[in-house]
C-alpha positions in Angstrom: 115.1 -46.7 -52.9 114.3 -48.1 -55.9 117.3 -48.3 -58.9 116.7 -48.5 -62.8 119.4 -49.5 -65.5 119.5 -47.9 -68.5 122.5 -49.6 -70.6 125.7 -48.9 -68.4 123.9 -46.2 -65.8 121.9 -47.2 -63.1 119.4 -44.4 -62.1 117.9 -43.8 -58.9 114.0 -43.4 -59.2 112.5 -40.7 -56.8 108.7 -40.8 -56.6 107.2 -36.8 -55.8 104.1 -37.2 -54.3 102.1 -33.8 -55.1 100.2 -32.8 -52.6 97.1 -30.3 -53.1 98.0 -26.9 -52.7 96.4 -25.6 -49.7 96.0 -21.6 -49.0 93.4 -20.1 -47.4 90.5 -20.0 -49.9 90.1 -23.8 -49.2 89.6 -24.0 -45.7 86.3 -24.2 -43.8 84.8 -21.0 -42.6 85.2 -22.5 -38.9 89.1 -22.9 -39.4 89.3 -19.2 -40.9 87.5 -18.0 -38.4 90.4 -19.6 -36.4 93.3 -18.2 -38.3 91.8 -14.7 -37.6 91.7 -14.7 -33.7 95.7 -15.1 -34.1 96.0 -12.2 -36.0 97.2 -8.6 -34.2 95.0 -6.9 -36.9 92.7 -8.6 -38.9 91.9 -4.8 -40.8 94.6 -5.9 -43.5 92.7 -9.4 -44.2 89.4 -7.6 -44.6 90.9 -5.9 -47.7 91.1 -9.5 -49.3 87.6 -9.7 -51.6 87.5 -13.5 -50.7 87.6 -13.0 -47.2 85.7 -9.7 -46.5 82.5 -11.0 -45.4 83.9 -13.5 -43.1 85.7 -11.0 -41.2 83.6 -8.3 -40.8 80.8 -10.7 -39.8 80.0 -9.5 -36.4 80.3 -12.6 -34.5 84.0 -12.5 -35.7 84.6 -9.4 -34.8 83.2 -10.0 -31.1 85.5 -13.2 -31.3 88.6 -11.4 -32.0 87.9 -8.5 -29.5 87.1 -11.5 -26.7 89.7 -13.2 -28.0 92.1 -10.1 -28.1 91.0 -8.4 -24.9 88.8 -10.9 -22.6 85.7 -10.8 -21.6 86.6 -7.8 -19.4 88.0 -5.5 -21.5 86.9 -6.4 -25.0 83.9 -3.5 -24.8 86.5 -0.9 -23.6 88.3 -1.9 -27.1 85.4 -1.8 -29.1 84.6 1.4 -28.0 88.6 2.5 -28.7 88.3 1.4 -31.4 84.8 2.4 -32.9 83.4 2.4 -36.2 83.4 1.4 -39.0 84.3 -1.5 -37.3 81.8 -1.8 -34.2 78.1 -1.2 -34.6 75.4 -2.5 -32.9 75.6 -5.7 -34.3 79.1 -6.5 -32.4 77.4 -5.1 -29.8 74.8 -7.6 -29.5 77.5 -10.7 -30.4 79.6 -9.4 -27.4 76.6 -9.8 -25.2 76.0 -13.3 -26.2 79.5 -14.2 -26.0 79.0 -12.8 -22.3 81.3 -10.0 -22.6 81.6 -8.1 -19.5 79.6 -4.6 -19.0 79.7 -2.6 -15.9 80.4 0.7 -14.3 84.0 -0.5 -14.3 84.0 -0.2 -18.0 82.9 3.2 -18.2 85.2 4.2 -15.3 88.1 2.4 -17.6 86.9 4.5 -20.7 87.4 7.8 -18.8 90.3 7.3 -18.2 91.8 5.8 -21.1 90.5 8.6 -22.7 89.2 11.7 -20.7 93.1 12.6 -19.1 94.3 13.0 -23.0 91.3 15.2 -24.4 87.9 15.4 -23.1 86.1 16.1 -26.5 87.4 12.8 -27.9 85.9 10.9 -24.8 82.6 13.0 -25.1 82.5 11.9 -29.0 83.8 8.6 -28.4 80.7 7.3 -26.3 77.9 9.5 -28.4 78.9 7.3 -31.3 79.0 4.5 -29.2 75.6 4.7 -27.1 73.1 4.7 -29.3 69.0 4.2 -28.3 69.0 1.0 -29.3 72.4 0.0 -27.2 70.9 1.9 -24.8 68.0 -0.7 -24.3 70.4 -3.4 -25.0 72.9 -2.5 -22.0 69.4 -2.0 -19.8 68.7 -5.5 -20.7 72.1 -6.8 -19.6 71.3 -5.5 -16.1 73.2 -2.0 -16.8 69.9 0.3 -15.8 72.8 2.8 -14.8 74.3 3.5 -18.1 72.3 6.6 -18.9 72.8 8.3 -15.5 76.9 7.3 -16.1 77.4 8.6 -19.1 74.5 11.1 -19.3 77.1 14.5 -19.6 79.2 13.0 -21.6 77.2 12.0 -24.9 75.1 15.5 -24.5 78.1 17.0 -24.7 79.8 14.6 -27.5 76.0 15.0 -29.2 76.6 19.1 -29.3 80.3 18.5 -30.9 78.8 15.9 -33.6 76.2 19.0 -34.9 78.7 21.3 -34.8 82.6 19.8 -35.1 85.7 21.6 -34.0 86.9 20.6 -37.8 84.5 22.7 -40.5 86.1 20.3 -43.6 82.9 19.1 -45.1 80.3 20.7 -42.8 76.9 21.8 -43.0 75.4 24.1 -40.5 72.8 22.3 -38.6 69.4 23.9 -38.6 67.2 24.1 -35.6 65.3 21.2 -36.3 68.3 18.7 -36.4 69.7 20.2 -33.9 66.2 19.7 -31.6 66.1 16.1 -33.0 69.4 15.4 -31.8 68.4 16.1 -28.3 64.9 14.6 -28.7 66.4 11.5 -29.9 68.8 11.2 -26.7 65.8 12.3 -24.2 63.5 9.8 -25.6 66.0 6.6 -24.1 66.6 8.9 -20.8 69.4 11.2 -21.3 68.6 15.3 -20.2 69.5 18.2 -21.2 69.9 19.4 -17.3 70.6 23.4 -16.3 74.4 22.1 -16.2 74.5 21.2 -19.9 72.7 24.0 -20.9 76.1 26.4 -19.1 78.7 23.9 -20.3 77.1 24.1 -24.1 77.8 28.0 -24.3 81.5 27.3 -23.3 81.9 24.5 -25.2 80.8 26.5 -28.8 81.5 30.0 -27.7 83.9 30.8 -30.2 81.0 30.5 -33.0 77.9 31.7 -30.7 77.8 34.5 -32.8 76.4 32.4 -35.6 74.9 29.2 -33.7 73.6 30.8 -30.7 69.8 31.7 -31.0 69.7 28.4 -32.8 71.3 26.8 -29.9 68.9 28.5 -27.4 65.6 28.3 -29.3 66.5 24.1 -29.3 66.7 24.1 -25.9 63.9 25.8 -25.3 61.8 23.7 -27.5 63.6 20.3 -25.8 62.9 21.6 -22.3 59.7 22.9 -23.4 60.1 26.4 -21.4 60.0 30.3 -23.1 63.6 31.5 -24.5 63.9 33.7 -21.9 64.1 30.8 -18.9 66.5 29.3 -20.8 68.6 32.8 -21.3 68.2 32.8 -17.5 69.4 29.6 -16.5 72.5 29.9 -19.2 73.1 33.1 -17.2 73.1 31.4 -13.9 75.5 28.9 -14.8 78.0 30.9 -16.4 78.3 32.9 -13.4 78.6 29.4 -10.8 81.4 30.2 -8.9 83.4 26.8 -9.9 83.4 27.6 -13.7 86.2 29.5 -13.4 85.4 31.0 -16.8 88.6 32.5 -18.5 87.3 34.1 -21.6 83.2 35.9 -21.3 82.0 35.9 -24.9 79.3 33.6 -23.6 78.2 36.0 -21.1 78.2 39.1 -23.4 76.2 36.7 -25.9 73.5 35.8 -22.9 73.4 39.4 -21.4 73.0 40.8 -24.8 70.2 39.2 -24.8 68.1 39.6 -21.5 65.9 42.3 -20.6 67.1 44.6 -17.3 70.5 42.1 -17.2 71.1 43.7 -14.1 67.8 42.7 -12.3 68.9 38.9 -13.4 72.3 38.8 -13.1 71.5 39.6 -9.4 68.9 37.3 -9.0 72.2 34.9 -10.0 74.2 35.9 -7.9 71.9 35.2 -4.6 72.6 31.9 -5.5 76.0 31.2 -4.7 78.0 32.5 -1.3 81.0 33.2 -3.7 82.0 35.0 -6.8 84.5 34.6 -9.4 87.4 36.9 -8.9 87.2 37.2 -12.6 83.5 37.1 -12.7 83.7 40.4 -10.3 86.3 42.3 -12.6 84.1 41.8 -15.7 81.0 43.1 -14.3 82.6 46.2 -12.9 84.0 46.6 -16.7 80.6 46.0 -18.4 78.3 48.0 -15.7 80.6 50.2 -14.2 82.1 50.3 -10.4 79.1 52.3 -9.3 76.7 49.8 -10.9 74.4 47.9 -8.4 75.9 44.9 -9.8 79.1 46.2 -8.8 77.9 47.6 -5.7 76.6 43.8 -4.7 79.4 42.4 -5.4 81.9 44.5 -3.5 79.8 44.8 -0.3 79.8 40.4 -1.0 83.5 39.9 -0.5 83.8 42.4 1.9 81.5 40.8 4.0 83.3 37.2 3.1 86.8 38.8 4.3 85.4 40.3 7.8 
């Protein structure tokens, strides 16, 4: 270590070396990139004006979820996650990073989200499957993803036109609420006799307002009369399995149909079973001398010999 003498002293002579100051505006893209497959959450570094556009490119994003998650898993995340911060675009990166995609992840998607609330699970894969995903996933040798997840984003589509929050809502008119469905049928998804029965249930708390609109858009998407679609609402509400707890859906379908006694039998020829509630409403709304009522007691007594 070098010593200088200044009259009697002798001073010891320390040399800084200054080093350039290194943060993380001057690093390469490649080594930010880097940095933000390390991070838990990379959300907070997005705020950062600098580095916005780096991490919300999309190839990032499929880096961190691959990163994150694995191949396996990362489309299950994306999906937990959902927008803003997926979109198509990650989509497509995901792909090419060969992310995994099979009936495994949408069995891993029910789960982690159907046992907790069904509506978020129904919402959760509308936003997610779009048409142009759609054809994506068929690319990717998927061909079964509409036929997995076909009741689910019907449903999820219904509960996007007409929330279970009203904050900031509009009431849909008929032709959103037919372009909806259009948009779905045209990459494969239908509106089948099922959907039609679970729709009443799921919006009959406001099928006072919503429901000819409801009905004349199904009719127009199936392309059949109002009145076949009043009839096969009718026979679903009344499948045995439904298990239907509250009947404002089938006072707002039988309001509606001419001779509802003539159909509601018809219905009933269908199944081998009836409701136990199902039979206590009838008798209520046509009386225990009704033929309705007549047809269904001479049923279960002929069910209990």
């Amino acid at each position: 270590m070098p010593v200088a003498e200044f009259g009697d002293m002798n001073v010891i002579v320390v040399r800084v070396i200054v080093l350039p100051r290194i943060c993380l505006n001057n690093l390469a893209p490649e080594l930010k990139v880097e940095i933000i497959l390390q991070l838990r959450n990379p959300t907070s570094l997005a705020k950062c004006s600098r580095e916005y556009i780096i991490v919300n490119l999309p190839s990032t994003k499929a880096k961190w979820l691959i990163c994150r998650h694995g191949r396996t898993h990362a489309l299950f995340h994306a999906v937990r996650i959902g927008k803003p911060f997926v979109n198509l675009d990650v989509a497509e990166c995901l792909f090419a990073q060969n992310a995994h995609i099979s009936r495994y992840f949408i069995q891993r998607l029910v789960l982690g989200f159907g046992r907790y609330d069904s509506r978020l699970i129904d919402l959760k894969l509308t936003h997610m499957v779009l048409p142009e995903l759609v054809s994506l996933w068929k690319q990717n040798e998927y061909s079964e993803v509409v036929n997995d997840v076909n009741d689910v984003v019907v449903r999820g589509s219904l509960l996007i036109l007409y929330p279970h929050e009203f904050e900031e809502w509009a009431l849909p008119g008929l032709e959103q609420v037919v372009k909806k469905s259009s948009d779905l049928q045209v990459v494969g998804f239908k509106l089948t006799d099922k959907l039609v029965g679970d729709a009443l249930i799921l919006l009959e708390h406001r099928l006072n307002y919503i429901g000819e609109t409801l009905v004349e858009a199904f009719a127009t998407v199936r392309k059949k009369p109002k009145e076949d679609i009043y009839t096969i609402c009718l026979t679903e509400l009344l499948r045995p399995e439904r298990n239907i707890e509250q009947y404002v859906s089938l006072d707002f379908i039988i309001g509606r149909i001419d001779k509802p006694e003539d159909k509601i039998l018809y219905a009933f020829e269908k199944y081998t079973l009836t409701n136990h509630g199902v039979y206590e409403y009838m008798i209520a709304k046509f009386g225990s001398q009704s033929r309705v009522a007549r047809h269904l007691y001479d049923k279960r007594k002929h069910t209990t010999e």
